[in-house]
C-alpha positions as CSV (number, residue, x, y, z in Angstrom):
1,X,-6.0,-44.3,10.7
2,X,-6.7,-42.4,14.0
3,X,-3.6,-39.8,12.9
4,X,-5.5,-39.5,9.1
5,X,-8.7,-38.8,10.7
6,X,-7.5,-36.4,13.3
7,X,-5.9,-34.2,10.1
8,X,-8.8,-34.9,8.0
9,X,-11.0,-32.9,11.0
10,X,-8.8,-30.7,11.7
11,X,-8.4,-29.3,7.7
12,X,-12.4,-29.6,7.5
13,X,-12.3,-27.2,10.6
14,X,-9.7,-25.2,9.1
15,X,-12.1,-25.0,5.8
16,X,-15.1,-24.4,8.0
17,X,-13.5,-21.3,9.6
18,X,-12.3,-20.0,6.8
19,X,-15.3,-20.3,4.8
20,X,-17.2,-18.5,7.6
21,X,-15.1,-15.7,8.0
22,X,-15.0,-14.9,3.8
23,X,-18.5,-15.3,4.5
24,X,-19.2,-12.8,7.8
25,X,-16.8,-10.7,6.1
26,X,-18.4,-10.1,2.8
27,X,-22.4,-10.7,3.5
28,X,-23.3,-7.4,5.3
29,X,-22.3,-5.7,1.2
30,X,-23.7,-8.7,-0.4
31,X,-27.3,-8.4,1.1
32,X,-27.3,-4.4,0.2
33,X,-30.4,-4.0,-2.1
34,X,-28.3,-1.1,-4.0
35,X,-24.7,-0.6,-5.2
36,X,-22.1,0.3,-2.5
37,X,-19.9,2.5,-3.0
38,X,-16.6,1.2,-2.2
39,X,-13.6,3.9,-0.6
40,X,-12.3,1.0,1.7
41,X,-8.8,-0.1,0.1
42,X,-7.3,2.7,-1.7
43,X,-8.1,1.9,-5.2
44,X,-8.2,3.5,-8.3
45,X,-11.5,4.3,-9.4
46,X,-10.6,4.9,-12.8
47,X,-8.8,1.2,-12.9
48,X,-6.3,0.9,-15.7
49,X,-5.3,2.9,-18.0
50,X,-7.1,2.3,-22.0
51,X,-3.1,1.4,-23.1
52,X,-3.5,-1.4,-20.5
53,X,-6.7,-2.2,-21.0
54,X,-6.0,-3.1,-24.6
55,X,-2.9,-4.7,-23.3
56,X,-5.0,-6.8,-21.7
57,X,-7.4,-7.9,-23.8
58,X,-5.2,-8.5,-26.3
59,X,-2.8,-10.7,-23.6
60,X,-5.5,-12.8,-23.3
61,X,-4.6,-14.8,-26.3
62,X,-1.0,-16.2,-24.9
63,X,-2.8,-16.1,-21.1
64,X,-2.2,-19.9,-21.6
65,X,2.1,-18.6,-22.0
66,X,4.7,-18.3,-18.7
67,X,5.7,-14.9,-19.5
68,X,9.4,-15.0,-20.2
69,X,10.9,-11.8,-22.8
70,X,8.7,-9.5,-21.0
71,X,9.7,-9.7,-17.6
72,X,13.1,-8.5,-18.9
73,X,11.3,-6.0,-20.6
74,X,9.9,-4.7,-18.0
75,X,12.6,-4.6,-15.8
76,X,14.4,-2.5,-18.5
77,X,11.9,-0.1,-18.6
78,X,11.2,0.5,-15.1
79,X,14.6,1.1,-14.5
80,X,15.0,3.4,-17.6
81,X,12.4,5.1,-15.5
82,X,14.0,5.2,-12.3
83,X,17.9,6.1,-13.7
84,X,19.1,2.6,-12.5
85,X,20.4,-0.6,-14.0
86,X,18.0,-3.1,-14.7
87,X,19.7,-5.5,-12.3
88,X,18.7,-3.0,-9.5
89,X,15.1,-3.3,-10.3
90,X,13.1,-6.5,-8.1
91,X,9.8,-7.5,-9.6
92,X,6.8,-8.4,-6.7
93,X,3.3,-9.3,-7.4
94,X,2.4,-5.9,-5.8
95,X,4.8,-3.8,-4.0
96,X,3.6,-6.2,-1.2
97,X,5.6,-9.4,-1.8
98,X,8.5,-7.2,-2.4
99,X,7.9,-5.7,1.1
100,X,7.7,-9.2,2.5
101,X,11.0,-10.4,1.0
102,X,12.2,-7.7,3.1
103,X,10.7,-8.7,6.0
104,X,12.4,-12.2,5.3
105,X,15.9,-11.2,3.9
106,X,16.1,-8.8,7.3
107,X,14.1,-10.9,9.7
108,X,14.8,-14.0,10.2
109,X,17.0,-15.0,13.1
110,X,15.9,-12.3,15.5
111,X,17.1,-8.9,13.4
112,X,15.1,-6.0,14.6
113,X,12.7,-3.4,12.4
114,X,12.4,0.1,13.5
115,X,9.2,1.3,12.0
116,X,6.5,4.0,13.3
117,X,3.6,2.9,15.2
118,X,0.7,3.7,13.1
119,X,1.7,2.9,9.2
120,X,1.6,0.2,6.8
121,X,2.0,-3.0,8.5
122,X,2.8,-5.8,6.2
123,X,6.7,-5.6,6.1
124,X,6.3,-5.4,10.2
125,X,3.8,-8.1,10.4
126,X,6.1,-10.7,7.9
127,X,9.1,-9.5,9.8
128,X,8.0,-10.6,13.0
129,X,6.2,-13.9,12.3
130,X,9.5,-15.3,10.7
131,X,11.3,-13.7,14.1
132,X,11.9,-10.5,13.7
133,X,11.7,-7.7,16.8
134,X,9.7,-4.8,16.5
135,X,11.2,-1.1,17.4
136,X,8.1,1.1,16.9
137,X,8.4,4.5,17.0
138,X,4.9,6.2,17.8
139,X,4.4,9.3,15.1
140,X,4.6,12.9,16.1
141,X,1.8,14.9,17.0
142,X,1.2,16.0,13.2
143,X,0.9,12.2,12.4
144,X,4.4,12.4,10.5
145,X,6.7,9.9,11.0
146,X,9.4,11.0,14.3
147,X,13.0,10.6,12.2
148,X,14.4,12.4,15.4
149,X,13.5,9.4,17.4
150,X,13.7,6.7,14.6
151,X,17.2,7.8,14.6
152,X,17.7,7.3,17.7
153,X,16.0,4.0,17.8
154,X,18.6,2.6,15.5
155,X,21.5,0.4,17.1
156,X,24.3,-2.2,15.9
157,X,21.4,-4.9,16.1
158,X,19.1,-3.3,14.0
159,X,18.8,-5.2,10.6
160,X,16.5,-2.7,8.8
161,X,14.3,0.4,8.7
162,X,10.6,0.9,7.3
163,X,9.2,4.2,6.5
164,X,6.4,4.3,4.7
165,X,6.0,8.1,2.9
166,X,3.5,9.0,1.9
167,X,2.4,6.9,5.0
168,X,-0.3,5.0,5.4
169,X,-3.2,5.5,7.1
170,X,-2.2,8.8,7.5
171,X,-1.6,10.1,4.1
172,X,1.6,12.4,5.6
173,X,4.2,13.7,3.2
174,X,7.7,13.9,5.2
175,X,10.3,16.7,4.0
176,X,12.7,15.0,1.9
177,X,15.3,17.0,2.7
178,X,15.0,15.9,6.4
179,X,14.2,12.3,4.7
180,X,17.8,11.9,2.6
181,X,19.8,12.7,5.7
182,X,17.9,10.7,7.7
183,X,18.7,7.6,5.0
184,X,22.1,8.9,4.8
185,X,22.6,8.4,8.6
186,X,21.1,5.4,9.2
187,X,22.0,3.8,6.3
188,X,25.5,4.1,7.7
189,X,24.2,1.6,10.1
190,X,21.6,-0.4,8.5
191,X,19.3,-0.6,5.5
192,X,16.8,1.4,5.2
193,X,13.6,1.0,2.9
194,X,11.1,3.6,2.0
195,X,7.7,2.4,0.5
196,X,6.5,4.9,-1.9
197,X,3.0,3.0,-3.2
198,X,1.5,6.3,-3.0
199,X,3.9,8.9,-3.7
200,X,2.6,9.3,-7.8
201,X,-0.3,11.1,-6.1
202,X,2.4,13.9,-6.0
203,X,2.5,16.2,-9.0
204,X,6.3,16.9,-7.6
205,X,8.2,13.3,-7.4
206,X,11.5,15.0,-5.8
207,X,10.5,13.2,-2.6
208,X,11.2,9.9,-3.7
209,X,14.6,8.6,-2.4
210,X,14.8,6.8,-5.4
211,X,18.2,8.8,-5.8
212,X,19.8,7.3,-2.9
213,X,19.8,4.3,-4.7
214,X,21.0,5.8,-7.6
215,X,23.9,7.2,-5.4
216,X,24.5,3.6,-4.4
217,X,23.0,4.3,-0.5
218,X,22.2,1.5,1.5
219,X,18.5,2.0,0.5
220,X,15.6,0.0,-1.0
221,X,12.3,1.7,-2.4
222,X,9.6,0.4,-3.0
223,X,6.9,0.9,-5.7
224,X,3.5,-0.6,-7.1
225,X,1.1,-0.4,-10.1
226,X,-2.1,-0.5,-7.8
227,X,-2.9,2.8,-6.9
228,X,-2.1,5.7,-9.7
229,X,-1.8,3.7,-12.2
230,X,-5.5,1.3,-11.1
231,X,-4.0,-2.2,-11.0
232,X,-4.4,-2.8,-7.7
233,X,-6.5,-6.4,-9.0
234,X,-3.5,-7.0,-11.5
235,X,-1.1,-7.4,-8.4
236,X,2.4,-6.2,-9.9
237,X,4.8,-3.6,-8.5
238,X,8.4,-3.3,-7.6
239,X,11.7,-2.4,-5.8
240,X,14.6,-0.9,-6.5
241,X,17.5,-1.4,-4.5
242,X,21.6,-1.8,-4.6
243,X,22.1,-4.9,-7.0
244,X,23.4,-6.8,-3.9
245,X,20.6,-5.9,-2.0
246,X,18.2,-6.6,-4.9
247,X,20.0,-10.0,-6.2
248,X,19.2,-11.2,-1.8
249,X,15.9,-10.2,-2.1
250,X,15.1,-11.9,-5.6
251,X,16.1,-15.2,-3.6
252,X,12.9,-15.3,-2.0
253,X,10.6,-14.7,-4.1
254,X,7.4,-16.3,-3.3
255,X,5.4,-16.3,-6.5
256,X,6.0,-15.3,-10.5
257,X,3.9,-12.4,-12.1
258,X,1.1,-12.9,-14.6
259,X,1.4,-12.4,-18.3
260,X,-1.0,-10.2,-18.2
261,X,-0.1,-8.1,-15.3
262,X,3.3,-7.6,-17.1
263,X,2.0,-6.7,-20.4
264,X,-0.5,-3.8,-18.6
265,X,2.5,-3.2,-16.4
266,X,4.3,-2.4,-19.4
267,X,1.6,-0.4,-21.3
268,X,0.9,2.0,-18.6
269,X,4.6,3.2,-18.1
270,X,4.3,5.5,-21.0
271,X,0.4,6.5,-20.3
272,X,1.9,10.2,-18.6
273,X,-1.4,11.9,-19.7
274,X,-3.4,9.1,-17.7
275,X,-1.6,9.7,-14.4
276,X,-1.5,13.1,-14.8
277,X,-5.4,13.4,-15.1
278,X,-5.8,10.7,-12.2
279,X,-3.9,12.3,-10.4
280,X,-6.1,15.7,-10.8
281,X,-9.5,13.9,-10.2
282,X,-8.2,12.3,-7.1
283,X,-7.5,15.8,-5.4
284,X,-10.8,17.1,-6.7
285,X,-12.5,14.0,-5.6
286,X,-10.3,14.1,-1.7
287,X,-10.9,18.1,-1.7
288,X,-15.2,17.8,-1.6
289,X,-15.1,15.0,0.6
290,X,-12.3,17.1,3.0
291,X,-14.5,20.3,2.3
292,X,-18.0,19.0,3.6
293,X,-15.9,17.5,6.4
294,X,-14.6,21.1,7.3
295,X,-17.7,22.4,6.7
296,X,-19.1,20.8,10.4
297,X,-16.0,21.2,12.0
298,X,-15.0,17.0,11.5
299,X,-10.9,17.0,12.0
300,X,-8.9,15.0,9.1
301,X,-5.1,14.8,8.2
302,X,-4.1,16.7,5.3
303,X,-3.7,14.0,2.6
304,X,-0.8,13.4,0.1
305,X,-2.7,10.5,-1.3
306,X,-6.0,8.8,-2.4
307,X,-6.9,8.4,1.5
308,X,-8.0,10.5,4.1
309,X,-7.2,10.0,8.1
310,X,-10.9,11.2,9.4
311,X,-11.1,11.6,13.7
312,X,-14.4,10.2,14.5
313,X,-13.9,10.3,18.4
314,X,-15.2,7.9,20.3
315,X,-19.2,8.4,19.9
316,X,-18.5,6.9,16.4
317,X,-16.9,2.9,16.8
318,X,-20.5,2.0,14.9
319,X,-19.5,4.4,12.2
320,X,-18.6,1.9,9.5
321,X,-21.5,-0.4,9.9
322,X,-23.2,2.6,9.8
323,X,-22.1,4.0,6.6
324,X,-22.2,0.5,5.2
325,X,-26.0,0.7,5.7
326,X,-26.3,3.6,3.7
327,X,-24.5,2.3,0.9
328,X,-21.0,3.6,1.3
329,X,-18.4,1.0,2.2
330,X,-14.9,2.1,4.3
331,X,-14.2,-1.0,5.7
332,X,-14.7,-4.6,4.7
333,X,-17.1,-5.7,7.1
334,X,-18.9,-2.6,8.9
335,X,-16.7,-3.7,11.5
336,X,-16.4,-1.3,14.4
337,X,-13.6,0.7,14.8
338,X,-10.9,0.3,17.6
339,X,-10.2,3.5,17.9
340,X,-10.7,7.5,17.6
341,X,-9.7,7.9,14.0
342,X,-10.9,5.9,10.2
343,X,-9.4,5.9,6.7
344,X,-11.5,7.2,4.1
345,X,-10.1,5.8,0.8
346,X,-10.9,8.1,-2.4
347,X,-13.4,7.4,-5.3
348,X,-15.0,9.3,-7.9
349,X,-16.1,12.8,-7.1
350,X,-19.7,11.7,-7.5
351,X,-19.0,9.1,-5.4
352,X,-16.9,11.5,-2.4
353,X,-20.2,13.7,-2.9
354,X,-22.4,11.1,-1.7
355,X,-19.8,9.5,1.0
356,X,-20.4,12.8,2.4
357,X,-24.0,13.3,2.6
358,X,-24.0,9.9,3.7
359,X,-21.1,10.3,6.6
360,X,-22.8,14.0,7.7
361,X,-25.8,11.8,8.3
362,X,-24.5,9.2,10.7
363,X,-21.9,11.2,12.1
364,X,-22.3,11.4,16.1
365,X,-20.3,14.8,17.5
């Protein structure tokens, strides 16, 4: 009795926390008396695409089904897309959980991740709580990842390499020259995977390494449906790795993908004209907002993506809260900011019109 009790607390606590912090982290945009407008977590403003939104309603009648022809479907498609076999392609719900098989497949037992210090930090975070060491390489001075010192990081105990490009937060583009022959080089060494969520914000998709796979590198890259193409909600995206490599990483997969996220998954793979035109209202939309920024001398990154990497300085931790209060929401909570420097995600340019009228006013120089 006394142990049942003792776990019966304990979960209640557990419950109790967690209900408080879903609610602290949600009330300060729930008790807004108008509509916020949300740039917080790199979405899509224009959501889906109309080919998967008719997908979608019209998935909704076998939502009741395990999707099971499909998935193949998909798999073929997506690597018809990518120039590789289907039994390359790895399936995730998001680009996420195929970032933390990685962490997994490569981290368990001790092996060690060389990343950058300052990017996208599930596949490090997974890595280390299931063991993993942590090499992090801080970025340059342009906010680019450092492959000189990467590079050098690398040793006979590391067991794999993350660079996000574009990276997040800073929305920096590395030269894919310098990017192959640093996957060529290291890859005689290790694995190396390159997450490319953002990189259909590019008009020019040369930078992807998805050729090194294709070349049979040792060289996972990784891909999602969430930003350009506005599932981020629908959770689906992908990998594409050496079939070895891939068949590993399909061994831990921690979840199956919706019907419904497969049939808008495969809808929007021939919507061209869609990302094309999402892609142009993004830059218009990140170009006012980085244009009244200039305008009163604010610093940003130049951004390859739907974000923008804004310095704030230290007179603006409050900034968020701030912003929040005013109806414009960058971070979940208005919580403050630990340091010199905030992401700006990208919505509508209506919306990056008003984020800037509303940031100007807050601003502290």
């Amino acid at each position: 009795m006394q142990i049942t009790r003792r776990s019966s607390i304990k979960t209640m606590a557990a419950g109790a926390a967690a209900i408080a912090l879903f609610h602290s982290e949600w009330s300060a945009a729930a008790t807004q008396s108008k509509p916020v407008i949300r740039i917080a977590f790199n979405e899509n403003p224009d959501g889906p695409s109309p080919a998967a939104r008719a997908a979608i309603r019209a998935g909704a009648d076998v939502a009741n089904r395990y999707v099971m022809d499909e998935l193949t479907e998909l798999e073929r498609r997506i690597a018809q897309r990518e120039g590789v076999s289907p039994d390359e392609i790895v399936l995730g719900t998001g680009s996420g959980e195929v970032l933390a098989m990685a962490g997994a497949a490569f981290g368990i037992g001790g092996g060690e991740i060389v990343c950058a210090d300052n990017t996208f930090d599930l596949l490090p975070k997974y890595a280390a709580a299931v063991g993993a060491k942590l090499a992090q390489v801080p970025l340059t001075k342009t906010f680019h990842h450092d492959l000189e010192k990467m590079s050098a990081t690398v040793n006979p105990q590391t067991s794999l390499v993350y660079v996000c490009n574009p990276n997040n937060p800073t929305g920096t583009l590395l030269d894919a020259a310098k990017l192959r022959a640093f996957c060529e080089d290291a890859g005689k060494i290790t694995t190396v995977l390159v997450d490319e969520a953002y990189i259909d914000f590019e008009p020019d998709l040369s930078g992807s390494m998805i050729g090194m796979v294709q070349q049979g590198k040792n060289v996972i890259v990784t891909r999602t449906f969430s930003k350009i193409f506005g599932m981020a909600g629908m959770r689906i995206g992908y990998g594409v790795a050496p079939k070895p490599m891939a068949q590993k990483l399909k061994t831990l997969r921690m979840t199956w993908i919706n019907h419904l996220s497969v049939t808008a998954a495969l809808a929007s793979l021939g919507e061209t004209e869609f990302v094309r035109n999402s892609r142009a209202r993004n830059a218009a939309a990140r170009d006012a907002f980085c244009g009244a920024l200039s305008g009163h001398n604010i610093r940003y990154v130049p951004s390859h993506t739907n974000f923008i990497y804004v310095y704030v300085g230290p007179n603006n931790r409050a900034l968020p809260r701030k912003l929040l209060e005013n109806g414009v929401m960058i971070n979940r909570d208005g919580k403050p900011l630990d340091g010199d420097w905030v992401r700006v995600s990208v919505g509508t340019l209506a919306e990056m019109q008003s984020a800037a009228s509303a940031f100007l006013k807050v601003y502290e120089a």
